[in-house]
C-alpha positions in Angstrom: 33.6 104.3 -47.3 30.1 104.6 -47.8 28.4 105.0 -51.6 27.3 107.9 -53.3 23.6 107.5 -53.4 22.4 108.3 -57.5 19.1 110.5 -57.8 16.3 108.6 -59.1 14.6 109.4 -62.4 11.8 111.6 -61.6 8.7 111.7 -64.0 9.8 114.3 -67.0 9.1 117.1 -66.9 6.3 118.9 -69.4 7.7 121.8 -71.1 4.7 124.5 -71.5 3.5 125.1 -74.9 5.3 127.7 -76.9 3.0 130.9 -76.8 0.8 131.0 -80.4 1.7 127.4 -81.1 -2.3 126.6 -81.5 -2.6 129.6 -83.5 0.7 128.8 -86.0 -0.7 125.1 -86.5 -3.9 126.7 -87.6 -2.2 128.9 -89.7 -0.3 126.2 -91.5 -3.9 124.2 -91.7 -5.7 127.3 -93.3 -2.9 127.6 -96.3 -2.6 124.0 -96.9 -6.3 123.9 -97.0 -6.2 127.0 -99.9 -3.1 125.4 -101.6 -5.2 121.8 -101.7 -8.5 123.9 -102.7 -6.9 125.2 -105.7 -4.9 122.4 -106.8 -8.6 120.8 -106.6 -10.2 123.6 -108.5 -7.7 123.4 -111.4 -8.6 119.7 -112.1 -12.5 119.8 -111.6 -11.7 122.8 -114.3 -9.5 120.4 -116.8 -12.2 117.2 -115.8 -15.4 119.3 -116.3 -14.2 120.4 -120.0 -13.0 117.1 -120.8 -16.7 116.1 -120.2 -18.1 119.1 -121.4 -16.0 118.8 -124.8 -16.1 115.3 -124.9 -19.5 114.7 -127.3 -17.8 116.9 -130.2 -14.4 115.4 -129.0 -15.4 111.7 -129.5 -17.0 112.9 -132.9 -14.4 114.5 -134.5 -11.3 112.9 -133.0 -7.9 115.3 -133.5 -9.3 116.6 -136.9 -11.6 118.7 -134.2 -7.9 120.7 -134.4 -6.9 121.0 -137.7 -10.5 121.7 -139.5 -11.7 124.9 -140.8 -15.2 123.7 -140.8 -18.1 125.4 -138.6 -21.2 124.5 -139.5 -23.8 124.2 -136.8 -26.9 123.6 -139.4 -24.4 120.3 -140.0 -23.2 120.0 -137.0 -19.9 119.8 -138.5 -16.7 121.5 -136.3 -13.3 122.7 -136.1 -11.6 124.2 -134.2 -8.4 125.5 -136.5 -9.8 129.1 -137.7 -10.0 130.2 -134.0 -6.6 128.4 -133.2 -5.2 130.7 -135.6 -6.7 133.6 -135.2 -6.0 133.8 -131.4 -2.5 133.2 -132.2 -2.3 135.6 -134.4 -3.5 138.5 -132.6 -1.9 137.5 -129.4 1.1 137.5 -131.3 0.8 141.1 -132.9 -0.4 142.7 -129.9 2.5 141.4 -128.3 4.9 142.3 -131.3 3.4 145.8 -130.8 2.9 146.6 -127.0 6.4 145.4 -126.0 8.2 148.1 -127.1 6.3 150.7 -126.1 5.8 149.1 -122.8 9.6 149.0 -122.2 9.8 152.7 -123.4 7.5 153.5 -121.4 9.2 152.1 -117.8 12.3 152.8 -118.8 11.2 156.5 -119.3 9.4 156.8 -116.3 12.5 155.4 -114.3 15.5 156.5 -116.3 14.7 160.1 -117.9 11.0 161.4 -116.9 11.8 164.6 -114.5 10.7 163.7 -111.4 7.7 165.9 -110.8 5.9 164.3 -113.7 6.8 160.7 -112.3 4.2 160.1 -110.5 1.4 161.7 -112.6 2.3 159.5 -115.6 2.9 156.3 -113.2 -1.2 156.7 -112.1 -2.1 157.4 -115.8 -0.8 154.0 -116.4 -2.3 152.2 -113.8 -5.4 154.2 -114.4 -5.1 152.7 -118.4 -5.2 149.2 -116.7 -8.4 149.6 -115.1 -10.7 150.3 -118.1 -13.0 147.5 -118.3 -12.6 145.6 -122.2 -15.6 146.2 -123.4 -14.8 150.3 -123.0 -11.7 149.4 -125.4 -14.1 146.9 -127.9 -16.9 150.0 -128.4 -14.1 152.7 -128.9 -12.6 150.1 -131.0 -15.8 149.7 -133.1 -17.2 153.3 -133.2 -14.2 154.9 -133.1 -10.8 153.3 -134.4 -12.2 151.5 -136.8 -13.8 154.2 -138.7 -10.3 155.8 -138.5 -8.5 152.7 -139.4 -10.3 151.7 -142.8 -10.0 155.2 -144.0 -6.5 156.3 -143.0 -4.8 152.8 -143.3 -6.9 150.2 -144.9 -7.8 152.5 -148.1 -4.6 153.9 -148.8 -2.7 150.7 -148.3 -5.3 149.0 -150.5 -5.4 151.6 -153.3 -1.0 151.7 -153.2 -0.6 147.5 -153.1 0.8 146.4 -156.9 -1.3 143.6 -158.5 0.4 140.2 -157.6 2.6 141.9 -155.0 3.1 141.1 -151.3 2.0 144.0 -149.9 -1.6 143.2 -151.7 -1.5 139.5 -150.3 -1.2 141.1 -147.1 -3.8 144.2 -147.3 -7.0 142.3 -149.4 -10.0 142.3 -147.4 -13.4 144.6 -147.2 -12.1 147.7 -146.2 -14.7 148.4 -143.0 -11.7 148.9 -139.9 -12.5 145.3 -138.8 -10.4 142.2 -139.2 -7.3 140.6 -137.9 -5.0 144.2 -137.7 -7.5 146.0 -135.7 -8.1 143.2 -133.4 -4.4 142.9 -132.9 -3.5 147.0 -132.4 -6.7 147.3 -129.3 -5.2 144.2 -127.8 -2.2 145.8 -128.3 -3.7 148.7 -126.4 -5.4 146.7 -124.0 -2.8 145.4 -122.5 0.4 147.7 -122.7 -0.8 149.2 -118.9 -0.5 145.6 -117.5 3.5 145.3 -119.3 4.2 148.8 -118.7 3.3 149.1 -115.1 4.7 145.7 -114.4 8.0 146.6 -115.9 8.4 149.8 -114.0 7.7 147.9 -110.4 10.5 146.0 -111.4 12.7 148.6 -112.6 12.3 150.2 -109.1 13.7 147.7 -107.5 17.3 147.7 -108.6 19.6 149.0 -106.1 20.6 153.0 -106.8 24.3 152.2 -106.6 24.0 149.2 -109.2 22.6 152.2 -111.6 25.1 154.9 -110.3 28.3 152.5 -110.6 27.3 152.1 -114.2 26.9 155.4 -114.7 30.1 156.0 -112.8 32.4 153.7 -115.5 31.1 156.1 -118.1 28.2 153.8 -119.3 25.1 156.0 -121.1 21.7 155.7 -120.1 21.3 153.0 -123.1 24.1 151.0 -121.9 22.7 151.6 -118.5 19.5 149.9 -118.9 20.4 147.1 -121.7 23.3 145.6 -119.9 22.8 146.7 -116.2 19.1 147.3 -115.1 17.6 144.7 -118.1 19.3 141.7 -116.7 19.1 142.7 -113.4 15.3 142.2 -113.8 15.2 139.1 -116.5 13.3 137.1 -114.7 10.4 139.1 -113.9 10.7 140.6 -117.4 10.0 138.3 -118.6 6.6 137.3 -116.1 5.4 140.6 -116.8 5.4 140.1 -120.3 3.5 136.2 -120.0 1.1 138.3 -118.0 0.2 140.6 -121.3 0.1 137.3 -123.6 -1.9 135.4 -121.3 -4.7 138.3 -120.9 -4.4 138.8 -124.8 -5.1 135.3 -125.8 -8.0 135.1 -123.2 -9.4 138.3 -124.2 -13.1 138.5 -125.2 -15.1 141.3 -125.5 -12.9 144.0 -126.8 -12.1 141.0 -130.0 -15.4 140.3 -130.2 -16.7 143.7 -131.4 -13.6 144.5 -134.3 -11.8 140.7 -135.1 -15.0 139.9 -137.8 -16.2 136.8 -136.4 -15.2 134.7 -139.3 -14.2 130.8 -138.7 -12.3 130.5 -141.7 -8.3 130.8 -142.0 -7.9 134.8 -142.0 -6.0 135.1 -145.7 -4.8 138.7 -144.9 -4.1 141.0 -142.4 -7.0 143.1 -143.0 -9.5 139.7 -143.4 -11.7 138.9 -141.0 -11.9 136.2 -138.2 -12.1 135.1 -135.2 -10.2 134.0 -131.8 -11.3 130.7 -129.1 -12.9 133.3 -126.9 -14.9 135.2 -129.0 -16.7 132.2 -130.8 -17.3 131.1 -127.4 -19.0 134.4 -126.6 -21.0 134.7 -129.8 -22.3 131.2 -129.8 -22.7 129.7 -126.6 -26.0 131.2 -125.8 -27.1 130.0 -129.2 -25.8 126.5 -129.1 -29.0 124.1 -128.9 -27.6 120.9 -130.1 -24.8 118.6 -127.9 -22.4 118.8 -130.6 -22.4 122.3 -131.1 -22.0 122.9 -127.3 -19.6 120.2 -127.0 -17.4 122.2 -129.6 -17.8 125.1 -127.9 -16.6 123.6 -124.4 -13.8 121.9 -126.6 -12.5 125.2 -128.0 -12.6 126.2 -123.8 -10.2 123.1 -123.0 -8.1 124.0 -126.3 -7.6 127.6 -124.9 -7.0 126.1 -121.5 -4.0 124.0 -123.1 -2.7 126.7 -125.2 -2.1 128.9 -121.9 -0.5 125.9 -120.2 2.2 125.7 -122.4 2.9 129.3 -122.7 2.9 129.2 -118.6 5.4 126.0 -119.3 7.8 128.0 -122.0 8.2 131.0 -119.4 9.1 128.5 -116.9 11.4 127.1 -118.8 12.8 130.6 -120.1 13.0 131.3 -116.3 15.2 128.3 -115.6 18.4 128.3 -113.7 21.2 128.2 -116.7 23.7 125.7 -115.6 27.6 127.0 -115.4 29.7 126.0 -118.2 
């Protein structure tokens, strides 16, 4: 009986290429190329204001963040006043746009008639195009004016001697200060929360909304325990997006905050945020020191939006079943 003769092993055989493989791997080159590039960006950023900072930095140690002081005939620095007074307004304009911001999306998805939708949608986008300089000079020519003699005055001339309301109102009654700054801030960036919010009411489902509505549940109920969560995480992103522009902002500060460096004492006093002592000086700074602190109060700013970025991501975090 004769044996079965095997194949041999021929030489293997070269599968062709998938079709756009060249193209995919240059794909996949280009992004991590732009993901690198930016990651590289973000730290010659950090490095160059370390440097930058570093001659008012090494001169002042950490007191650089807890002094009132700005001097520049003494070269003497601090960096507190502007600290403050960007958390401050920040924190107003935020205290005052959120609200209005959700009333406004929720409107535009929940009860506006629909004809009018879409007309009010563009005004609100169009809101969030006006450069912030347009808001700082209506701000100063026209709002302020308005402000010291239809709130400042009256609130002035009503506040008890010794009271709280007279802690909180003293100041030089000319529409500029700490309030003002806070409301066109407030102003400024309502558009960005508002429009934000309304993308993201859009994208619940219809039947989520219509089962609710379907067990009886008002409109209230409706968008508090059905449509609110359903969007909690990007809430709350659109609204680190309005903090974020309103601690950075510049201009529109700049022309009605006062430009004082000391501690604002009331809400009407004057004073002044990290950005706009960096626009009114830097041009102006001639000695190391002085632009050092200036640089410094860049990297300070820098840090303060890092660790709101860091809070929203930890607000954003998965919660853990109990």
């Amino acid at each position: 009986m004769s044996e079965a003769v095997l194949p041999t092993a021929g030489p293997p055989v070269r599968r062709p290429a998938p079709r756009g493989s060249l193209i995919g791997q240059i794909f996949e080159g280009l992004c991590f190329a732009a993901a690198t590039t930016l990651l590289l960006s973000l730290g010659g950023i950090i490095v160059s204001l370390i440097i930058g900072g570093w001659p008012a930095l090494s001169k002042f140690g950490i007191g650089f963040l807890f002094s009132s002081a700005w001097n520049p005939v003494t070269d003497v620095y601090g960096a507190a006043g502007p600290i403050v007074g960007t958390l401050i307004t920040a924190a107003l304009a935020l205290v005052f746009s959120l609200p209005i911001a959700g009333g406004v999306a929720f409107f535009l998805t929940e009860l506006c008639p629909a004809p009018l939708r879409q007309p009010i949608g563009t005004a609100v986008e169009l809101l969030a195009g006006i450069p912030s300089i347009v808001y700082g000079m209506w701000g100063l020519f026209v709002f302020a004016p308005l402000f010291s003699r239809f709130i400042q005055l009256p609130l002035m001339a009503a506040a008890k001697p010794g009271s709280l309301l007279e802690k909180l109102t003293t100041g030089v009654p000319n529409g500029s200060g700490i309030l003002p700054a806070s409301i066109i801030l407030a102003i400024m960036i309502l558009p960005f929360m508002a429009a934000t919010l309304r993308e993201l009411l859009l994208t619940v489902p219809a039947a989520v909304r219509e089962s609710a509505y379907g067990l009886g549940a008002t409109t209230a109920e409706v968008v508090l325990s059905v449509t609110l969560p359903y969007v909690r995480q990007g809430a709350i992103g659109a609204v680190m997006l309005g903090l974020g522009r309103a601690l950075g902002e510049t201009m529109a500060v700049t022309f009605i905050i006062g430009n004082s460096h000391a501690f604002p004492k009331s809400l009407f006093d004057s004073g002044s945020t990290i950005a706009s002592t960096i626009a009114n000086e830097f041009t102006e700074a001639t000695s190391p020191v002085h632009t050092g602190a200036l640089i410094a109060l860049g990297l300070v700013l820098f840090m303060i939006t890092f660790t709101v970025l860091g809070f929203a991501r930890l607000l954003l975090r998965p919660r853990r079943a109990s």
